[in-house]
N, C-alpha and C positions, 0 to 999 in steps of 0.2 A: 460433408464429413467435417466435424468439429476439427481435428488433429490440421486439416488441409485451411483452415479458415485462419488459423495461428501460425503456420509454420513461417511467413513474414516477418511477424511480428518481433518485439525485443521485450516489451512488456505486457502482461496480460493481467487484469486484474477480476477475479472469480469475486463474483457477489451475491448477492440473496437474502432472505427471510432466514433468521435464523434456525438450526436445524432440518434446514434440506440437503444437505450435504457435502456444502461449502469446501472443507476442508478434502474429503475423498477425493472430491473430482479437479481440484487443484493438482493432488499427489498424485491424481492416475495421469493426468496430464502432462506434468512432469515425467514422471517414467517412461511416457508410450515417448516424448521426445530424446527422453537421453538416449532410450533404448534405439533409435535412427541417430544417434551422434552427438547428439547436442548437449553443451553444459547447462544447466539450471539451477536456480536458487528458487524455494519456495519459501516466501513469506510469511509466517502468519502473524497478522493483526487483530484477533479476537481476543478477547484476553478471556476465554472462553477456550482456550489452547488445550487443540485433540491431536497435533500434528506428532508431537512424540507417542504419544497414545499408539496413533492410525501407523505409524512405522516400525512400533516396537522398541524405542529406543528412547535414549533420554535425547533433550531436543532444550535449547535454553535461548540466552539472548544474543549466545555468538555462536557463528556460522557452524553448521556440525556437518559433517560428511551422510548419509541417506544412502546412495546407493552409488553403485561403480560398476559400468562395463567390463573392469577387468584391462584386457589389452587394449581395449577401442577408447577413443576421447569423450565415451557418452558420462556423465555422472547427475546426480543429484543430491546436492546441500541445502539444509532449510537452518533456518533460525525461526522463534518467536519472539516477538517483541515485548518485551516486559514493561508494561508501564508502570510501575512501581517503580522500578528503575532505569526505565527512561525521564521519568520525570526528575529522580535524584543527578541524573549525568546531568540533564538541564539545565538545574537549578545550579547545581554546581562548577558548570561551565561558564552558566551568566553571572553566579558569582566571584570566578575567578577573573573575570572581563572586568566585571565594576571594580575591583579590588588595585587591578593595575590603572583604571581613568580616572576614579574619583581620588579627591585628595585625603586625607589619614582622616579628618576630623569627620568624614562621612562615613565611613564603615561601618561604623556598629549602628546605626541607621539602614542602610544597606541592606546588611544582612539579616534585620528585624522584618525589612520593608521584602526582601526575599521569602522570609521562611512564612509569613503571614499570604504569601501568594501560593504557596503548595497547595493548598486546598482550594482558592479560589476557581470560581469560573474561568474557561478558557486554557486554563494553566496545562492542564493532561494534554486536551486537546493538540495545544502549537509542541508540546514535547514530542508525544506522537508524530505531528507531521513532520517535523525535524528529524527524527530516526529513520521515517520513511523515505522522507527525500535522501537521505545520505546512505540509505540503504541499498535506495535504486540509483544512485549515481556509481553507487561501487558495483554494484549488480551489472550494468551497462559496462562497466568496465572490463567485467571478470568475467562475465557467462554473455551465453548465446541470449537466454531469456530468463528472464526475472519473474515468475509467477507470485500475487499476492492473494493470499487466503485471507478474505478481508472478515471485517464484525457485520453482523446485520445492517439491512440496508441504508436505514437510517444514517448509522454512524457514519457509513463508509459515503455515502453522499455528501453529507458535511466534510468530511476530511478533503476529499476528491474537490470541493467546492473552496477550501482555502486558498492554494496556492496562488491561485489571482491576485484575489484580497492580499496575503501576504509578500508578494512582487510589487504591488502598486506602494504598497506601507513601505517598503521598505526606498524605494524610488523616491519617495518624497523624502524621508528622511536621507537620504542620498544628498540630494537638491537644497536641504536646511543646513546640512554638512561644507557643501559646497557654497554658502553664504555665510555660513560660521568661518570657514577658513578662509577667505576672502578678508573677514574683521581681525583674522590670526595674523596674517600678514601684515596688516598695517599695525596690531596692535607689536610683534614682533619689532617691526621698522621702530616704533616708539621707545623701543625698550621690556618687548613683554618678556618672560621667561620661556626657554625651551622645553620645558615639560609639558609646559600647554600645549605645544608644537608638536610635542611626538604621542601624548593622549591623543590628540585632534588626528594625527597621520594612524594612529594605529586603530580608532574608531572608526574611521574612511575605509579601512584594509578588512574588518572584520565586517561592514556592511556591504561590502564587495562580493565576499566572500557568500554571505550569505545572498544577497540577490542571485549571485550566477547558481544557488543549488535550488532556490524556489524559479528562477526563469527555467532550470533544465528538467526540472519536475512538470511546471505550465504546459512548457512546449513539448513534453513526450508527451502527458494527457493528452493531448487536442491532434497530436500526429497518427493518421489514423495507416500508415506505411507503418509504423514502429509500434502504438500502443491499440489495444480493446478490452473491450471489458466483455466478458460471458456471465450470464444471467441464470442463475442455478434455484429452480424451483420443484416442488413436488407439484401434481394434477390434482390440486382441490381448488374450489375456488377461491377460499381468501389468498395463498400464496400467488394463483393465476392474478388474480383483480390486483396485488401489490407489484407484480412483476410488471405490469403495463404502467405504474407510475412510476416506477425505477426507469424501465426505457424513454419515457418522456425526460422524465429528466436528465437522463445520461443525453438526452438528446440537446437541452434548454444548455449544460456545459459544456458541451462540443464536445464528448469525448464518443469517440465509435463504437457501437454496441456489434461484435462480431458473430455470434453467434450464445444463443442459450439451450439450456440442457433443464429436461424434464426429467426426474429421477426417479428412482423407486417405483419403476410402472411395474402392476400388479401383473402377475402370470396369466394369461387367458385362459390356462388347459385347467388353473385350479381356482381363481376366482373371475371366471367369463363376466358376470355382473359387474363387480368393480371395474372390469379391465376394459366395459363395455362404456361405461360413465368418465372412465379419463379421457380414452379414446375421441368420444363425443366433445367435451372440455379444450381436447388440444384443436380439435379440428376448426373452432371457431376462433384460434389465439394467432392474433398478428403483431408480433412483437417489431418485426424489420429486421428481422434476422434469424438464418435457420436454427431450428430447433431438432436438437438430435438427442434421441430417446435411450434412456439408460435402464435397463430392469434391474427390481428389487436383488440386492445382494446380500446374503445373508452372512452374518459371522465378519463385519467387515474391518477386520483391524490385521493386518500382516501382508507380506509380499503380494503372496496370492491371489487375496482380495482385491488388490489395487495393478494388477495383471490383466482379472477378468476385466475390470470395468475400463483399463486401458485398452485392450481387444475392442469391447463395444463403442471407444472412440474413432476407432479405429476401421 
């Protein structure tokens, strides 16, 4: 049972082929937990956002309330993450950093050398991951689990594949820091100025900072006690053949593949043929981890909906 494979967990991240139904089965999941108690935040990172859709409610880039128990401690709050507007907090936070370290006659250089990077490659990219990691550190903080409703596999592989890269980057730059201010000191003893002293201390403070929220990110990925990922496919074959290169590679990142969900399986009593052909499909898929079967839902946007399909987590 899917619900018993999570209930450990602190993070889980819902992935797949775009269009299998990513987003539902994050939300039922959500629900079937609060409904036993538990706080949750459901993420979503598509920017492809169905989650206010799939709830009935408007849903943005700060936290919204979903659902409530009532008297019991269970609830669920989601946000989506706006990349548009993660990318402007970004730009705009790395702008106000350079604005207090570099000195006056750099600025309008800066902020040229800024606005010319919004479009570039990478640029969405590290924004995104920085909203996610400060998402899931607040998440960890505030709720029981942190559900992410991620983008197609692709994307979410790359993302999920940063925070290494972005731990070691920044570790070095640590260590260059740390021989920078080694020359601060002497150049101090010489006569340097204090402003270089407190740029150089408040550089050192703000890569601190950010190392401890890509190491807290690293090491929840790869803790397989706290985080997993479930693997949300329909029963055709190209989503089955992509679903076994995802688990490889969830495998090559260290992160624990907990269980996956086959969706939308066809009714037997009204299309036996189809329901004959998935059936045959699932029976040969070895992902490394069980696989629990979801039927077609129909009409799927409201409480309701996402009731039934928490029941068959269930």
């Amino acid at each position: 049972m899917l619900l018993n494979s999570v209930a450990t967990h602190r993070a889980v991240f819902v992935g797949g082929k775009g269009g299998v139904g990513k987003t539902s089965l994050a939300s039922s999941m959500a629900l079937a937990r609060a409904q036993r108690g538990s706080r949750v935040l459901v993420v979503s990172t598509d920017p492809a956002h169905n989650l206010g859709h799939l709830w009935e409610q408007p849903v943005g880039d700060d936290i919204t309330p979903l659902w409530s128990a009532g008297d019991g401690p269970g609830l669920v709050d989601g946000v989506e993450i706006d990349p548009a507007r993660t990318v402007d907090r970004h730009l705009a936070a790395v702008s106000e950093t350079m604005m207090r370290l570099l000195p006056d006659r750099l600025h309008r250089a800066a902020r040229d050398h800024l606005e010319a990077a919004r479009d570039a490659p990478g640029t969405h990219e590290a924004a995104v991951l920085e909203r996610v990691a400060e998402t899931l550190e607040t998440g960890l903080d505030r709720y029981d689990l942190v559900l992410f409703d991620t983008a197609p596999s692709g994307h979410t592989l790359h993302l999920l594949a940063m925070p290494e890269r972005m731990t070691g980057w920044t570790e070095k730059l640590l260590a260059n820091r740390d021989r920078s201010e080694r020359f601060s000191v002497a150049y101090g003893a010489l006569g340097g100025t204090k402003d270089t002293s407190d740029r150089d201390a408040e550089l050192r403070r703000m890569l601190l900072r950010r190392q401890a929220r890509f190491s807290l990110m690293r090491d929840t990925l790869t803790d397989p006690h706290r985080t997993g990922f479930v693997l949300v496919f329909v029963p055709e074959p190209m989503p089955i053949a992509e679903s076994r290169e995802v688990a490889a590679q969830l495998r090559n990142l260290g992160i624990p593949l907990i269980g996956a969900v086959a969706n939308r399986l066809s009714p037997a009593d009204l299309m036996p043929a189809r329901a004959a052909r998935e059936e045959a499909l699932l029976a040969s898929l070895d992902l490394g981890a069980p696989v629990t079967r979801i039927p077609l839902v129909d009409e799927l946007i409201g409480l309701p909906a996402l009731e039934r399909i928490a029941g068959a987590l269930a």
